[in-house]
N, C-alpha and C positions, 0 to 999 in steps of 0.2 A: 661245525668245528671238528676237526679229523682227533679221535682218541689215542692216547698214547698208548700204544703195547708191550710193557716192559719185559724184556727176556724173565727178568727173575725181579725179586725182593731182598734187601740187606741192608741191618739199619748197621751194622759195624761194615769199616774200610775195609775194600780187600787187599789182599797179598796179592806179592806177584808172583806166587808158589800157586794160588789159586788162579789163576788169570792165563799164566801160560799155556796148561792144557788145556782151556776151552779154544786156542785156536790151533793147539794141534790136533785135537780130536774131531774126529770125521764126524760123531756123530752132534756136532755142536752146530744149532741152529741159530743162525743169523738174521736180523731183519736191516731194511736197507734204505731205512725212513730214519731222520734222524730224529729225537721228541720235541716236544714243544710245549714249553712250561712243565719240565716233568717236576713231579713230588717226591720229596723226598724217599730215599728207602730205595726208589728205584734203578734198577741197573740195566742196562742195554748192551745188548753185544752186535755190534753193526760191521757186515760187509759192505762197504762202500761201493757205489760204481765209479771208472774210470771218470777221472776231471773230479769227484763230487770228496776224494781222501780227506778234504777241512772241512767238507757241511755240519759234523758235530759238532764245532766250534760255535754253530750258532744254533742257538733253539729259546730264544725268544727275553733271555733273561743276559744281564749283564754283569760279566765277570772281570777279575782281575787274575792276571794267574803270577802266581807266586814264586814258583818252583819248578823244575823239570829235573829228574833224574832216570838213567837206564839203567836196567835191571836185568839180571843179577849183576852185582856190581865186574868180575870178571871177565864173566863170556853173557854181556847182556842180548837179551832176543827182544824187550822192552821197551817203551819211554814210558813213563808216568807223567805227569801232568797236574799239580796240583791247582784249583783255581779259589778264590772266594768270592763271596760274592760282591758285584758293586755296589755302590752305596751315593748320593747324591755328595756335591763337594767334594769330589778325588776321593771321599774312602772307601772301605771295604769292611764286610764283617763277614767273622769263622764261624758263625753262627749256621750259614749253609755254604755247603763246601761242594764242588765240582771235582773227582778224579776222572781221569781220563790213562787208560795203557793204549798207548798204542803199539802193533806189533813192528817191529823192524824187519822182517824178511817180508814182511807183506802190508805195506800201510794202509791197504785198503780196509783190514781189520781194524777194529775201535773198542773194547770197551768202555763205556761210560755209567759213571756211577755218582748218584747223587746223595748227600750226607746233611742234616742236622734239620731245619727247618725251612721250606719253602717260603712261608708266612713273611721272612724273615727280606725276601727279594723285594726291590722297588723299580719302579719305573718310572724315569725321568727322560727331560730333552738330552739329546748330543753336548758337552760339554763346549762345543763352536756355536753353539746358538744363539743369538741374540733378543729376536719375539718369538721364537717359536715356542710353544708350552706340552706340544704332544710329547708324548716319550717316542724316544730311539729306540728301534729293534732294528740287530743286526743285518744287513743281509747275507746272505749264503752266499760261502766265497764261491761255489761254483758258477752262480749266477755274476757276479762279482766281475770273474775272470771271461766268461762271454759279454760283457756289457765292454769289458777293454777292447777287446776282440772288435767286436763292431763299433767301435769309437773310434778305433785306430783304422779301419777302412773307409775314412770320412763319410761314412752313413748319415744323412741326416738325423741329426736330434731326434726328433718326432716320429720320424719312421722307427727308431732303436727305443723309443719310450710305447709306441704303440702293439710295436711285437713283443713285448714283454709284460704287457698289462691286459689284463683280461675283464670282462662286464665286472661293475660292481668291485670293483680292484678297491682296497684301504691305501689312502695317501697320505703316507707323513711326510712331515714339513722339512727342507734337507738343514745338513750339519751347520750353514752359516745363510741358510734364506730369509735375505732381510726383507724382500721385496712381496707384495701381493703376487700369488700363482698365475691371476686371471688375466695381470698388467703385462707380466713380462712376455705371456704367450701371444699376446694381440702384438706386441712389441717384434715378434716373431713374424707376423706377418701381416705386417703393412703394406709389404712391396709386394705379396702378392695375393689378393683378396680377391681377386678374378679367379684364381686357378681352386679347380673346383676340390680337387683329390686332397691339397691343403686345408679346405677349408673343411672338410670332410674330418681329418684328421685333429683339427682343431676343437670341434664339436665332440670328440673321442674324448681327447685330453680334458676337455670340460666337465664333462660328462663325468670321468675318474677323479678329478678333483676336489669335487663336491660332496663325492661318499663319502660317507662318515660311519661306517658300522658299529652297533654298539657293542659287538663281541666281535676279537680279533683273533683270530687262526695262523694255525699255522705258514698259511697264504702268501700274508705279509712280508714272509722271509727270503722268496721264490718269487719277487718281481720287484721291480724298481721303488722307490720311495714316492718320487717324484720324478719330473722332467729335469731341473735342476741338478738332480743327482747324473745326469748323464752329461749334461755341463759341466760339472764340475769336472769327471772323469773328461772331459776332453782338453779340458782346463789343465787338469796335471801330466796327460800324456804329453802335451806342446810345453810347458814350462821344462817336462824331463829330456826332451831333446835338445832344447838349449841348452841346458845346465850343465849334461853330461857331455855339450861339445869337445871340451878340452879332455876330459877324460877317455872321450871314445878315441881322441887324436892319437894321447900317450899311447892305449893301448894297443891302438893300430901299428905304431912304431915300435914298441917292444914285441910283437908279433913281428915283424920283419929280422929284428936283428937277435930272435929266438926262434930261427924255423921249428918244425915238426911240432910245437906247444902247442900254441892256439888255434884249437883245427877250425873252429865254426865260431861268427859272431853273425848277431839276428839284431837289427834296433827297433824293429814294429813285431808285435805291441810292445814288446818291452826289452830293456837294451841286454841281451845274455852273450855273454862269453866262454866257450869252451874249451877247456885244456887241459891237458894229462901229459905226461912223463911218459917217453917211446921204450925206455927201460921199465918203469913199472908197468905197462900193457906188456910188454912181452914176457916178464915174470909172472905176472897172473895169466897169461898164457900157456907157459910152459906147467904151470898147476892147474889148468883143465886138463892140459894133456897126457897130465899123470894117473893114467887110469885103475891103477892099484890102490890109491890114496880116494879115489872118487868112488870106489866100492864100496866103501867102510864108511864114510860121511862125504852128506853135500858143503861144499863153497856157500856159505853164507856172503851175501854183499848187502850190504847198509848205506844209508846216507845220513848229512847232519845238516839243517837248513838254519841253524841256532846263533851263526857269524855273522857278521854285518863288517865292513867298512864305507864310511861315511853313509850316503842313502842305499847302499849295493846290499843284497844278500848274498853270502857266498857259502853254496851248497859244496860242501865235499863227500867224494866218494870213498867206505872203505869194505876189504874185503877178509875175511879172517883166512891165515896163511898156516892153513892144516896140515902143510908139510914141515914147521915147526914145532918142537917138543911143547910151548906153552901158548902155541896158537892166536898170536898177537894179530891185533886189528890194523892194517896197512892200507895207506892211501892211495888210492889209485891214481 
């Protein structure tokens, strides 16, 4: 089991008057592993690598998060993150508390800091469970986001379960697996029990199914659950291309009779829509170009993933417009 290395120790919350300058100072060390099961009191200051900016998100325990605010409340450079912990039956207890800052000019930055009583965490099944009795641990959205990846290039199942699970892999049982593991894979290949590379890979998946380690690691977080769990992911990638037919239609159509808006739409893996205002690009244009104001401070640009309409996230872009007296945040 990999040891957690916590930047520092703090059993009181921090400020974000503390938090700021560890990621403007050059000389603040980073580490790029997120923890797993950490203990209370401890605090982590993580550079993320590219793709992996939400793997803090998961480290082995289940939370609820509460709250999110940015900080300093005027010209914030901040999110906060408040989380509690989960609790079986939808609750939660403030008994161990999760903060999280993350920086806005740079999200690959993280501090994370843990509060009140570890002791206090439980581990249970996925609330979609039916017979399943193991406890859920999260997976790692970066792991997450390539399992979409390869789902949505009709990868066979088994080939996408097998590149991602390594000897000796822990298998938990997925979010609504009513069915036995060993039934549904034979199930898998009926039709082809000749073909040798199949049957090869069958033997794999059997093989990880049956582990059962009695201490669970970090591991866990950083490869598939189950086979199922990549069915399912293939299950809602085909349910979301139906669903959002009508919706891709509208917005196909409001694209036409709104040129210059909607520059780029993508529907695999997932359905995104891009667009911006040809006056506000050229306004924030015209403030790069201002290179008298670009001596004295940089253009800070933010984003806010926090919106939703109906299942859609909608990320907005803003940039602080430092050629104004009180340097308001504007959408791009």
């Amino acid at each position: 089991m990999t040891t957690n290395n916590p930047s520092f120790t703090r059993y009181q919350s921090l400020e974000a008057t503390q938090v700021i300058p560890l990621f403007d100072s050059i000389s603040t060390k980073y580490t790029s592993t997120p923890p797993f099961k950490p203990k209370a009191g401890e605090v982590y200051v993580l550079k993320l690598d590219i793709g992996h900016e939400n793997d803090w998100r998961s480290d082995g325990y289940r939370w609820v998060q509460i709250a999110a605010r940015r900080l300093p409340t005027h010209n914030p450079v901040i999110k906060k993150c408040y989380f509690h912990s989960g609790q079986k039956n939808k609750k939660k207890n403030k008994d161990f508390e999760k903060q999280a800052f993350v920086s806005l000019v740079d999200p690959s930055k993280v501090v994370v800091q843990y509060l009140g009583d570890e002791n206090i965490a439980e581990e249970f099944p996925h609330g979609n469970s039916k017979k399943n009795t193991k406890p859920f641990f999260r997976t790692r959205p970066s792991l997450l986001n390539k399992l979409i990846s390869e789902a949505a290039t009709n990868t066979e199942t088994t080939k996408i379960f097998t590149q991602y699970t390594r000897k000796n892999s822990y298998e938990q049982d997925n979010n609504d697996d009513t069915e036995n593991h060993s039934t549904e894979i034979h199930e898998t290949f009926d039709d082809d029990d000749d073909d040798d590379e199949k049957k090869k890979l069958l033997k794999t998946i059997k093989s990880s199914n049956i582990q059962n380690e009695t201490e669970i690691g970090p591991e866990i977080l950083s490869r598939p659950r189950n086979i199922e769990q990549i069915r399912n992911i293939k299950r809602r990638l085909a349910r979301r291309l139906v669903a959002s037919a009508d919706e891709i239609s509208d917005l196909y159509h409001f694209a036409c009779e709104t040129p210059n808006y909607i520059v780029r739409f993508t529907l695999i893996p997932n359905v995104v829509a891009v667009a911006f205002s040809n006056q506000s690009m050229h306004e924030f244009n015209l403030l790069l170009d201002h290179s008298d104001l670009l001596s004295q401070q940089h253009v800070l640009i933010t984003f806010d993933s926090s919106y939703t309409i109906n299942t859609y996230h909608v990320t907005c872009i803003f940039y602080r417009h430092i050629a104004m007296k009180e340097e308001p945040c504007i959408l791009l």
